[in-house]
C-alpha positions as CSV (number, residue, x, y, z in Angstrom):
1,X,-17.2,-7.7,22.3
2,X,-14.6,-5.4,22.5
3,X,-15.3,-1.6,21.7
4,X,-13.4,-0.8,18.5
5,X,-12.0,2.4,17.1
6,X,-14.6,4.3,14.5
7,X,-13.3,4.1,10.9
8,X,-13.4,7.8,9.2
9,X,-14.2,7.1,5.4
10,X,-13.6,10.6,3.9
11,X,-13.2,12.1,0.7
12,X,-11.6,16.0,-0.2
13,X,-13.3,16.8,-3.1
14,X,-12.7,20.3,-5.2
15,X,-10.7,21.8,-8.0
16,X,-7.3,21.5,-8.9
17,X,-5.5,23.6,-6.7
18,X,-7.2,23.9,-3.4
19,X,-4.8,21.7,-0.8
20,X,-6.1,19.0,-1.0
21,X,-2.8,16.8,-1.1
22,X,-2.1,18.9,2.4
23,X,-4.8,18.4,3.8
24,X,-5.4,14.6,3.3
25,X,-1.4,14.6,4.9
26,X,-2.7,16.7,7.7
27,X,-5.9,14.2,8.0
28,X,-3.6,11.0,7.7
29,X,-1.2,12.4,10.8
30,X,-4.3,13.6,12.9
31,X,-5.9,10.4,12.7
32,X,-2.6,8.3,13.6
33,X,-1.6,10.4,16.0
34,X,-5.1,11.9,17.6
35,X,-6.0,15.9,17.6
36,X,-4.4,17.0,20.6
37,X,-0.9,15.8,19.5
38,X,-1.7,16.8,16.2
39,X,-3.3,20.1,16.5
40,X,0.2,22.5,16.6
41,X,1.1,20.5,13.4
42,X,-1.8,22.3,11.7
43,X,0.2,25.3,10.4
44,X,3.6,23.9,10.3
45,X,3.9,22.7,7.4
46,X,7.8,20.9,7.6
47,X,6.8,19.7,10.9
48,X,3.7,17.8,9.9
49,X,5.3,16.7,6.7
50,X,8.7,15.3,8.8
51,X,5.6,13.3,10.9
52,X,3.4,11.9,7.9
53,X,7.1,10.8,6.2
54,X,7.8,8.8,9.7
55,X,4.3,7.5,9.9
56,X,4.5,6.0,6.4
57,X,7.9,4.6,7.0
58,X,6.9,2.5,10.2
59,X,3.4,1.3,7.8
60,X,0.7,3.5,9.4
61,X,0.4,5.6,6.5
62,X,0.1,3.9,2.8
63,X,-0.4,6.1,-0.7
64,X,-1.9,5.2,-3.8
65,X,-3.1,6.9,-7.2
66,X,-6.2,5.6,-9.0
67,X,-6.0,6.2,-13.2
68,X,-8.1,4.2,-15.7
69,X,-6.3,0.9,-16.2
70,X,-6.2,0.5,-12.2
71,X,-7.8,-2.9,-11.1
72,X,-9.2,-5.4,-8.3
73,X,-5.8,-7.3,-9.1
74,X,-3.6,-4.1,-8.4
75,X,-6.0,-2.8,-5.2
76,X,-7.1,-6.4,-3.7
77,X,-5.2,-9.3,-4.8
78,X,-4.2,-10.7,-8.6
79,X,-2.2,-13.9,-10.1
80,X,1.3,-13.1,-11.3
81,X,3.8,-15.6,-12.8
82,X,6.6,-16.8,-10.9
83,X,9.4,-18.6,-12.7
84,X,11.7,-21.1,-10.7
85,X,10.8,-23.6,-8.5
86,X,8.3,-23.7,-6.2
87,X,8.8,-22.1,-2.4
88,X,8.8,-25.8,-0.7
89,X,12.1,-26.8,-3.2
90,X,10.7,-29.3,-5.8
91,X,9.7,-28.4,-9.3
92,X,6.7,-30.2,-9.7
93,X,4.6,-27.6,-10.2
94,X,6.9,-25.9,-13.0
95,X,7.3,-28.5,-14.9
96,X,3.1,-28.9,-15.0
97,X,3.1,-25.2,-15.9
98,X,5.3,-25.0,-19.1
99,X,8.5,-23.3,-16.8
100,X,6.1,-21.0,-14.4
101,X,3.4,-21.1,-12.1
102,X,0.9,-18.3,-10.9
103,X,1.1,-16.8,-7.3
104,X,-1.6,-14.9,-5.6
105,X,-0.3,-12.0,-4.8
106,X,-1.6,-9.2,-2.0
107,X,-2.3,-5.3,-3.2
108,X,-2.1,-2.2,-1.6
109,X,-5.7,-2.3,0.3
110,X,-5.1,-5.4,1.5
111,X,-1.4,-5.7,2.5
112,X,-2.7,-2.3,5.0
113,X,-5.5,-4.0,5.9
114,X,-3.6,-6.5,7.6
115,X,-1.2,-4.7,8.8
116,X,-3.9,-2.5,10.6
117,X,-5.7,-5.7,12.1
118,X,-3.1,-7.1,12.8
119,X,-1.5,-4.0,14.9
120,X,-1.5,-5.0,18.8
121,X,0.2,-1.0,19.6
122,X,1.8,-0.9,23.0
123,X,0.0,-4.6,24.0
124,X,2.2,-7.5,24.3
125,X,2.2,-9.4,21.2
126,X,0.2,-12.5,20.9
127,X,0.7,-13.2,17.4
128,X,3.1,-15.1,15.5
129,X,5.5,-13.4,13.4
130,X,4.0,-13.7,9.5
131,X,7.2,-12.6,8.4
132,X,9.3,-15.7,9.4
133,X,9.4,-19.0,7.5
134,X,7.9,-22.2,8.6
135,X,10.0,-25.4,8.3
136,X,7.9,-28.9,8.7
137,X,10.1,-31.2,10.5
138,X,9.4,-35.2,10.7
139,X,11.3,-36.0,13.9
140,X,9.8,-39.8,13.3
141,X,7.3,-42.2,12.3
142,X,4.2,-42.3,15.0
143,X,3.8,-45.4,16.3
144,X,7.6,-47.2,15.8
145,X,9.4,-44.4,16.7
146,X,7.8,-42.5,19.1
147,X,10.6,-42.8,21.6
148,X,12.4,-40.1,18.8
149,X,9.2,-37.9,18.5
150,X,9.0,-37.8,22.6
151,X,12.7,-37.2,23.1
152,X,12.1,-34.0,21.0
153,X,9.2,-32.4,22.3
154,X,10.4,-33.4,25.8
155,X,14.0,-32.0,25.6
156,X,12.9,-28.6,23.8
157,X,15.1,-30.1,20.3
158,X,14.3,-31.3,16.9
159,X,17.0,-34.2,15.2
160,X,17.9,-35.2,11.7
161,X,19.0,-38.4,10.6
162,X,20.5,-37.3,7.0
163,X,23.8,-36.1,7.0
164,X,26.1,-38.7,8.4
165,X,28.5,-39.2,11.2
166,X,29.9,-35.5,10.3
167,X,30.2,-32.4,12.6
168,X,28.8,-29.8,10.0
169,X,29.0,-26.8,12.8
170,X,31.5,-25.0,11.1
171,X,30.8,-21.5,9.8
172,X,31.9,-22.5,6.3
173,X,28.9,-25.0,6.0
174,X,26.3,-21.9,6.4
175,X,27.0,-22.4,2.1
176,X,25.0,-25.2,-0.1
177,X,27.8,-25.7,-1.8
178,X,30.8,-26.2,0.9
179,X,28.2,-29.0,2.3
180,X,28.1,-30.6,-1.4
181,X,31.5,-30.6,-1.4
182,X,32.4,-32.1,1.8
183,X,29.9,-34.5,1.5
184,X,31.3,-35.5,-2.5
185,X,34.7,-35.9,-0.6
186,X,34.5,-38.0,2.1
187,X,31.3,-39.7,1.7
188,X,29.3,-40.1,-1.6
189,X,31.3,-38.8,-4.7
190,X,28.3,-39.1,-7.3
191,X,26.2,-37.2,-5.0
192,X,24.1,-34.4,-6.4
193,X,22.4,-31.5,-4.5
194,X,19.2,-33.8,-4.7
195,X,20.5,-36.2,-2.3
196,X,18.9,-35.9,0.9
197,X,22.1,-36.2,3.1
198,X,22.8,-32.7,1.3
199,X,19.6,-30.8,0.7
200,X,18.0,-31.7,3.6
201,X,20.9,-31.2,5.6
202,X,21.2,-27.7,4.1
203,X,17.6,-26.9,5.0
204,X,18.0,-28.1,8.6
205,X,21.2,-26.5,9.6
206,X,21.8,-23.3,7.3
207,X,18.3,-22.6,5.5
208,X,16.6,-22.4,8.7
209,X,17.4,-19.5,10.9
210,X,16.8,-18.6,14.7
211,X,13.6,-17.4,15.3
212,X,11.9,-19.3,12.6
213,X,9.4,-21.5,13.1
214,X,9.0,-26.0,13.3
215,X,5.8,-27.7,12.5
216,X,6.5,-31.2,13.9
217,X,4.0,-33.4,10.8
218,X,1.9,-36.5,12.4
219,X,1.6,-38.0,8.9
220,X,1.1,-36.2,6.0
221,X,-2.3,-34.7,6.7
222,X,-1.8,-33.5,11.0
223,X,0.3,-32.0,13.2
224,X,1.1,-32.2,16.9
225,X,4.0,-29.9,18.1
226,X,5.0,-26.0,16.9
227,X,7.5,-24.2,17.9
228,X,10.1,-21.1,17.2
229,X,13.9,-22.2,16.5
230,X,15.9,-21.0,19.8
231,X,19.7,-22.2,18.9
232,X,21.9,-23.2,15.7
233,X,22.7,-26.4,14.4
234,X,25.0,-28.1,16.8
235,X,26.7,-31.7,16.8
236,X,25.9,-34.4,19.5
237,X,28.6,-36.9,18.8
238,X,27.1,-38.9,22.0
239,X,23.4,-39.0,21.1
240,X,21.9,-42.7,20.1
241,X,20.5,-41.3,16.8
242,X,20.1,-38.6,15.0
243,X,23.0,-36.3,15.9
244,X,22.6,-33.1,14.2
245,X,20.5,-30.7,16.4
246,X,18.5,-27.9,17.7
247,X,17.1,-26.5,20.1
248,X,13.3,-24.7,19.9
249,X,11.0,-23.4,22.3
250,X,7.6,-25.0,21.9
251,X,4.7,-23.0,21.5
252,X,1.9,-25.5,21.5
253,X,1.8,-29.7,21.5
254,X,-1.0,-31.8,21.2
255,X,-0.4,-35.6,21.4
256,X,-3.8,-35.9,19.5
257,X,-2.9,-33.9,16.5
258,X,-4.2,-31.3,14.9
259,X,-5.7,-31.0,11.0
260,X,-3.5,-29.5,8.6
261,X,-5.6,-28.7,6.4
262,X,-7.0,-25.5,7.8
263,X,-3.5,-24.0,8.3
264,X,-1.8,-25.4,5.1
265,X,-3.4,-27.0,1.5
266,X,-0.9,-29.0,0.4
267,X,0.1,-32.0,1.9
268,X,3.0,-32.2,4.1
269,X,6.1,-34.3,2.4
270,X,7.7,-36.9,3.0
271,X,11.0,-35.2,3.6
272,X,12.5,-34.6,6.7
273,X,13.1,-30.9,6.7
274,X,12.3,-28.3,4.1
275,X,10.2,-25.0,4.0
276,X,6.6,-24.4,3.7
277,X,4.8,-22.4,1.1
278,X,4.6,-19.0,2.6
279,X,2.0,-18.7,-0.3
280,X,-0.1,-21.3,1.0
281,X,-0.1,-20.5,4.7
282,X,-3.3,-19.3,6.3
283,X,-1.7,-17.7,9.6
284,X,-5.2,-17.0,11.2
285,X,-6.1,-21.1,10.9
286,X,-2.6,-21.4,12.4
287,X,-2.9,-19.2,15.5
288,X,-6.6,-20.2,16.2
289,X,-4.9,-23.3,17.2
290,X,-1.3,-23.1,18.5
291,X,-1.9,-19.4,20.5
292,X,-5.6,-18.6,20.6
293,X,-9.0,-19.0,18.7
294,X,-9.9,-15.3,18.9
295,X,-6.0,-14.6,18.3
296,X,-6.5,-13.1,14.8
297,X,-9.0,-10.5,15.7
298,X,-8.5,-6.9,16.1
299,X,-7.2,-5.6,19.4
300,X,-8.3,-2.2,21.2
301,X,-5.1,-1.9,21.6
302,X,-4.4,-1.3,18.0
303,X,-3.1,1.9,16.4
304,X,-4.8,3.9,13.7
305,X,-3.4,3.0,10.2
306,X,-4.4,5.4,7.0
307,X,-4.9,4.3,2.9
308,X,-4.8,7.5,0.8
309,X,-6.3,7.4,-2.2
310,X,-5.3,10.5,-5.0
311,X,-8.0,11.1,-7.3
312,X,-10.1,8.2,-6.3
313,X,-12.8,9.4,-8.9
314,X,-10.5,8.5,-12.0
315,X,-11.0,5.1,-11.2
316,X,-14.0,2.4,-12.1
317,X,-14.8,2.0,-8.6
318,X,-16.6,-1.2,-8.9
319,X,-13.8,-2.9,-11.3
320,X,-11.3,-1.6,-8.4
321,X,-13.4,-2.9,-4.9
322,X,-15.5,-5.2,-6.1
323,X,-17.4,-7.3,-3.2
324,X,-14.9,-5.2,-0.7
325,X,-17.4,-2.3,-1.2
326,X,-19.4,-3.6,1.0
327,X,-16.4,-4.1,3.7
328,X,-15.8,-0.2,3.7
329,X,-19.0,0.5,5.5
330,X,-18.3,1.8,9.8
331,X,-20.5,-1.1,11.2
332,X,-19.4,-4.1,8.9
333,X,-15.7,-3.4,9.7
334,X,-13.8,-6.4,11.8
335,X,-15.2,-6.3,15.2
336,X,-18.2,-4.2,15.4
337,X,-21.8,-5.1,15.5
338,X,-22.6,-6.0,11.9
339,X,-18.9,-7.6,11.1
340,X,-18.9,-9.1,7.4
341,X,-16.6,-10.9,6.4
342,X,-15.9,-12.6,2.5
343,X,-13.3,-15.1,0.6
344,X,-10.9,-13.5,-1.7
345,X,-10.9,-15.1,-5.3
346,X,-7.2,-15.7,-5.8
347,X,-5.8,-16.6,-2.2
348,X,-8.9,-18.2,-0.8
349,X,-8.4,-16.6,2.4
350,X,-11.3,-14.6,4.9
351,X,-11.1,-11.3,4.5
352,X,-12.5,-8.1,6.2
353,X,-11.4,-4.7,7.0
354,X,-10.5,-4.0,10.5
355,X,-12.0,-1.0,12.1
356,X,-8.8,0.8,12.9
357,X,-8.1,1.3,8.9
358,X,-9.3,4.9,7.7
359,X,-9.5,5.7,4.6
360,X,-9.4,9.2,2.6
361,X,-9.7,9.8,-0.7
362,X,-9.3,12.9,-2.5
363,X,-11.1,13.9,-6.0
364,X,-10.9,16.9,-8.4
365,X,-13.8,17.9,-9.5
366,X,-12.8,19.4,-12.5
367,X,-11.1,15.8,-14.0
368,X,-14.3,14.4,-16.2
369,X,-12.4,11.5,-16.9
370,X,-14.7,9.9,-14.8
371,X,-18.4,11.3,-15.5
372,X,-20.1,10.0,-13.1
373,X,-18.7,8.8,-9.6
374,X,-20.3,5.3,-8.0
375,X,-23.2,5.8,-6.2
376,X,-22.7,3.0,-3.9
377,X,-19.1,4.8,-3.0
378,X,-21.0,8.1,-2.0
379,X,-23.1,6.6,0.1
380,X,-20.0,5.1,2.1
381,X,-17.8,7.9,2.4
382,X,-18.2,11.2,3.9
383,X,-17.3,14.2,1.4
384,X,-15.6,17.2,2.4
385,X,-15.4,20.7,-0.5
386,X,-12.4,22.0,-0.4
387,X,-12.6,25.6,-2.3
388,X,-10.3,28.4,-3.3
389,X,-9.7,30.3,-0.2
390,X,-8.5,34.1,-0.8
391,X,-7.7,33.8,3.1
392,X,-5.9,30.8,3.1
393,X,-3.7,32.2,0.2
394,X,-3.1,35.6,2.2
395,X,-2.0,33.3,5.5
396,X,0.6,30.7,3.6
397,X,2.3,34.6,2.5
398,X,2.3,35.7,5.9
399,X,3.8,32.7,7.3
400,X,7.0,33.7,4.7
401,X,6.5,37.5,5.7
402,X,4.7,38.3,2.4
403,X,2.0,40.4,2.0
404,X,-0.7,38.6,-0.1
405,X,-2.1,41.9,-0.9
406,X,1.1,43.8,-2.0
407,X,3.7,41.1,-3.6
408,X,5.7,43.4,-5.7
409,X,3.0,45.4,-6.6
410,X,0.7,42.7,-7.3
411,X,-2.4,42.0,-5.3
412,X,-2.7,38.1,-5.3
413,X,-6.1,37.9,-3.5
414,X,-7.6,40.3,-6.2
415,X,-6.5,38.3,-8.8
416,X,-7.7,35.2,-7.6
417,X,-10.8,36.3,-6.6
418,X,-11.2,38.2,-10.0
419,X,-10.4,34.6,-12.4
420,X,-12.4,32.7,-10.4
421,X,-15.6,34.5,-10.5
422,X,-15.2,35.1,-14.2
423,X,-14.7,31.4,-14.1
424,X,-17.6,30.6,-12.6
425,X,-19.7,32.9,-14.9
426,X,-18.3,31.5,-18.1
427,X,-17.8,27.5,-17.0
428,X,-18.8,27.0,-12.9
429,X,-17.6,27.0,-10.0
430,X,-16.1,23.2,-9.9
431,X,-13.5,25.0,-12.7
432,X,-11.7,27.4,-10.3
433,X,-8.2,28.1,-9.7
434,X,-6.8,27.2,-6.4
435,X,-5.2,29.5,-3.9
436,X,-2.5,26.5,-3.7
437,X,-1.4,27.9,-7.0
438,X,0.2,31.1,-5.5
439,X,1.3,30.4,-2.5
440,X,4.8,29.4,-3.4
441,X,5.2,32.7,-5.4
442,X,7.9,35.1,-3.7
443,X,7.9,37.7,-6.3
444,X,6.4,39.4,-9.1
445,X,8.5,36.9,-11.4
446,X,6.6,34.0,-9.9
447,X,3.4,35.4,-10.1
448,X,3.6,35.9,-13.8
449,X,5.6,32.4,-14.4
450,X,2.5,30.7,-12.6
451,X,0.1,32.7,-15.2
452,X,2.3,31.7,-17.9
453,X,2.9,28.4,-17.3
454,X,0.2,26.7,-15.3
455,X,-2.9,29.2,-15.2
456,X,-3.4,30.1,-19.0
457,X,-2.8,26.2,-19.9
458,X,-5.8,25.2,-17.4
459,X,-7.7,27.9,-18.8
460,X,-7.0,26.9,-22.6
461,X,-7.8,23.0,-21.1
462,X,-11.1,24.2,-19.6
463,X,-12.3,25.8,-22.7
464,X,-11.1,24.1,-24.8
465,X,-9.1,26.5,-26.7
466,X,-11.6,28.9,-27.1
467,X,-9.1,31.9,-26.4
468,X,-11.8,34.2,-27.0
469,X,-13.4,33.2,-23.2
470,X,-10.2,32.7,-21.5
471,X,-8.9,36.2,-23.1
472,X,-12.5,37.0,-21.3
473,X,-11.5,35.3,-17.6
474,X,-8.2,37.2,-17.6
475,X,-9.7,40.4,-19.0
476,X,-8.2,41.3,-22.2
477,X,-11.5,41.3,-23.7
478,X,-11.2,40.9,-27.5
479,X,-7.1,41.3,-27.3
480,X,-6.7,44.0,-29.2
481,X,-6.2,46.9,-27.0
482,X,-5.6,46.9,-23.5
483,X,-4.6,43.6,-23.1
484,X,-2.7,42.4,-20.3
485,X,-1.9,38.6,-20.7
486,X,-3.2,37.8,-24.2
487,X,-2.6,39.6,-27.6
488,X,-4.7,38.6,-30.8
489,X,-3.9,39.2,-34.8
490,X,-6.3,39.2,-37.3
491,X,-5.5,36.9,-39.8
492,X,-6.2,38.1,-43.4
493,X,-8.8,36.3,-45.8
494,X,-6.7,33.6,-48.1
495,X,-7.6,35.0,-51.6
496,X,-11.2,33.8,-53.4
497,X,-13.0,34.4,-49.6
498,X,-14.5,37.1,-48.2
499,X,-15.0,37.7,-44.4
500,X,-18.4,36.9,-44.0
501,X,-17.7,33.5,-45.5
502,X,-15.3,31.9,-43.1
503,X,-18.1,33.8,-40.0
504,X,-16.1,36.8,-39.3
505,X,-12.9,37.8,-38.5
506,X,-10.4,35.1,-37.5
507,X,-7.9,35.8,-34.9
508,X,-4.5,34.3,-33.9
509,X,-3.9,34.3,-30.1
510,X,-0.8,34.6,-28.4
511,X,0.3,34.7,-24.9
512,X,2.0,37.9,-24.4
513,X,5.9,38.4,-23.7
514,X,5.5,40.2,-20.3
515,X,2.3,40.8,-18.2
516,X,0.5,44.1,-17.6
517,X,-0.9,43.2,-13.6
518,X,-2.0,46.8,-13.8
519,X,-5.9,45.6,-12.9
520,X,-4.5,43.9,-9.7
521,X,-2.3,46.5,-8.8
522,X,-2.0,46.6,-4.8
């Protein structure tokens, strides 16, 4: 067996605050990329940025936010409704449904799932291209008309009978309609777009595309001949049947036949040409047999791919993984020693998670949304405390050539350090304020717009409104001289009550119009 990549299952856990969004971007980068090419992005913050927004675009890198109403359905896989006719062109199953019929459809874990296992890198591709549309072709019956079948998969071409004696190779006909038309006027006036010398015309010479693929049906339950569209429709006025044509490079043939079943469902029709169910294709069952039988697993080769999860804790983690918990572990991923794989509800389909797919989560510890995170996701995942960091705060400044320590008079690291051990004496230390806070602040304004509008709300939050304690974190004490953020009123007795029987003096706190930063002076 092949050596495969070890998957990093990490979470960044800490308060609000503390980088943690940066650093999961600066983890997603180093792990695509590897540490030596990643190492002088550390510290440059545009660069690395620039590099994680490239990485996402080409698929490496995929983002999602778990909240309370997130799902299996969302993560995984889930039913939707889809109105209109079914992918293969009848409406048989709409009209069974009442107007719609249900679709699995593929979430976020599993959509980069795939995409990782399926990831050759810098290997030649041996794959087929899931992307492309498969179009079953009946080039004729076996048996009487094999002379047709062999005159295909001989000459590299597939035929259609339907469609007359006429030369449909002009560019106009690439249009459903313009081939209605012509056909209304010089062949069958009372013709509708059901007639097969129209739709199946339609899917043969515009509907399917170069580079698509043929399944060449042996009945409607086999197959023996698949191959990838190589030329557009042309006209062979000389051929002895079937004159509409084109050519296709075959990919694998089998005069015995192979199952469908394994690859597709549904039965094939009895149509000549029209599009498979991309819904109801299992690609893996498909290139076990017309590239390889080992051709769907993961290759050394592959590159690293990331799933980011923000606040992964808000979630109910078993409601979101379900059986896949078990998929996350290092030595149950695809291709190492204990591989497991399981078959999804909705789609049917064998599932695991390839071992080139890391996976980082990030939590804040002071969101109790959540009480109590899932035991079995602790034991899988690797967790990493990420802290307010005084130094951290003074290098950000420095990098701007500000002095932490003297930003207009105010001494940033002082005050930090100051609210966050009175946090942790009043509350713990899971409630501090991150150094992430302050390190956009340029000037004094800034400082005192981040107090006013982000630092005294979380403290309020925290407390839950008991001014009295955060009046205590900032140091105004009882707010009534010497305050510096906060100023309190007494508010007089309504008439009939006496102090002592409402418990003592009642205050009204406000925040105050400008900030005294004289404790944290540099």
């Amino acid at each position: 067996m092949t050596a495969m990549p070890v998957a990093t299952n990490l979470i960044l856990y800490g308060p609000p605050g503390t980088g943690k969004t940066y650093a999961t971007a600066w983890e997603a980068v180093r792990l695509c990329l590897g540490d030596a090419v990643a190492e002088p992005l550390r510290d440059d913050r545009d660069t690395l940025m620039v590099e994680y927004r490239r990485l996402a675009g080409e698929g490496r890198i995929e983002f999602v936010t778990f909240h309370q109403s997130f799902s299996y359905e969302d993560f995984v896989e889930g039913l939707r409704p889809t109105t209109g006719s079914e992918q293969e062109g009848d409406d048989e199953g709409v009209s069974r449904s009442g107007g719609f019929s249900l679709k699995s459809h593929a979430g976020v874990f599993k959509i980069v799932s795939e995409r990782a296992r399926l990831d050759t890198g810098d290997a030649p591709a041996k794959r087929l291209d899931r992307l492309r549309s498969i179009y079953k072709i009946a080039l004729g019956q076996r048996g009487s008309q094999e002379d047709r079948i062999r005159e295909g998969l001989d000459g590299g071409l597939i035929h259609l009978g339907w469609g007359g004696d006429i030369d449909w190779s002009e560019e106009r006909f690439d249009d459903f309609e313009e081939i209605r038309k012509a056909w209304n006027e010089q062949k069958d006036p009372d013709a509708s777009g059901k007639d097969p010398n129209i739709e199946m015309l339609y899917a043969f010479r515009s509907g399917l595309q170069v580079g698509d693929y043929v399944v060449i049906s042996d009945g409607r339950d086999s197959y023996r001949a698949f191959g990838r569209v190589s030329g557009e429709y042309y006209f062979d006025a000389d051929a002895d049947f079937h004159p509409h044509r084109r050519s296709v490079e075959w990919i694998w043939r089998d005069d015995n036949g192979a199952e469908r079943a394994p690859f597709y469902a549904r039965n094939f029709r009895r149509q000549s040409a029209y599009r498979l169910d991309p819904n109801r294709i299992d690609w893996d069952a498909l290139q076990a047999v017309v590239i390889d039988p080992n051709a769907e697993r993961p290759v050394a080769s592959a590159r690293p791919h990331v799933l980011i999860i923000d606040e992964i804790n808000r979630a109910n983690i078993s409601k979101v993984f379900g059986e896949l918990i078990t998929l996350l572990e290092i030595d149950k991923r695809l291709g190492c020693e204990n591989e497991v794989r399981v078959r999804l509800p909705y789609s049917g389909t064998s599932f695991g998670v390839p071992a080139n797919l890391h996976i980082i989560g990030t939590m804040n510890t002071a969101d109790r949304s959540i009480a109590l995170l899932d035991t079995a996701l602790r034991r899988r995942f690797t967790f990493r405390e990420l802290m307010p960091d005084v130094e951290e705060l003074r290098r950000a400044l420095a990098a701007r050539q500000l002095d932490a320590a003297n930003l207009d008079g105010v001494d940033l690291c002082k005050l930090l350090h100051t609210v966050n051990e009175r946090i942790e004496y009043l509350f713990d230390r899971e409630h501090q304020i991150g150094h992430a806070y302050f390190t956009g602040c340029r000037s004094r304004a800034d400082v005192e717009n981040v107090m006013r509008h982000k630092v005294i709300p979380l403290l309020a939050e925290y407390f839950y409104e008991d001014w009295s304690k955060v009046a205590a974190v900032l140091g105004d004490g009882d707010g009534a001289n010497g305050s510096h953020f906060l100023e309190a009123r007494r508010l007089a007795a309504p008439a009939g009550f006496a102090d002592d029987e409402l418990g003592g003096d009642k205050l009204r706190w406000s925040v105050k119009a400008s900030f005294d930063f004289s404790d944290f002076a540099a």
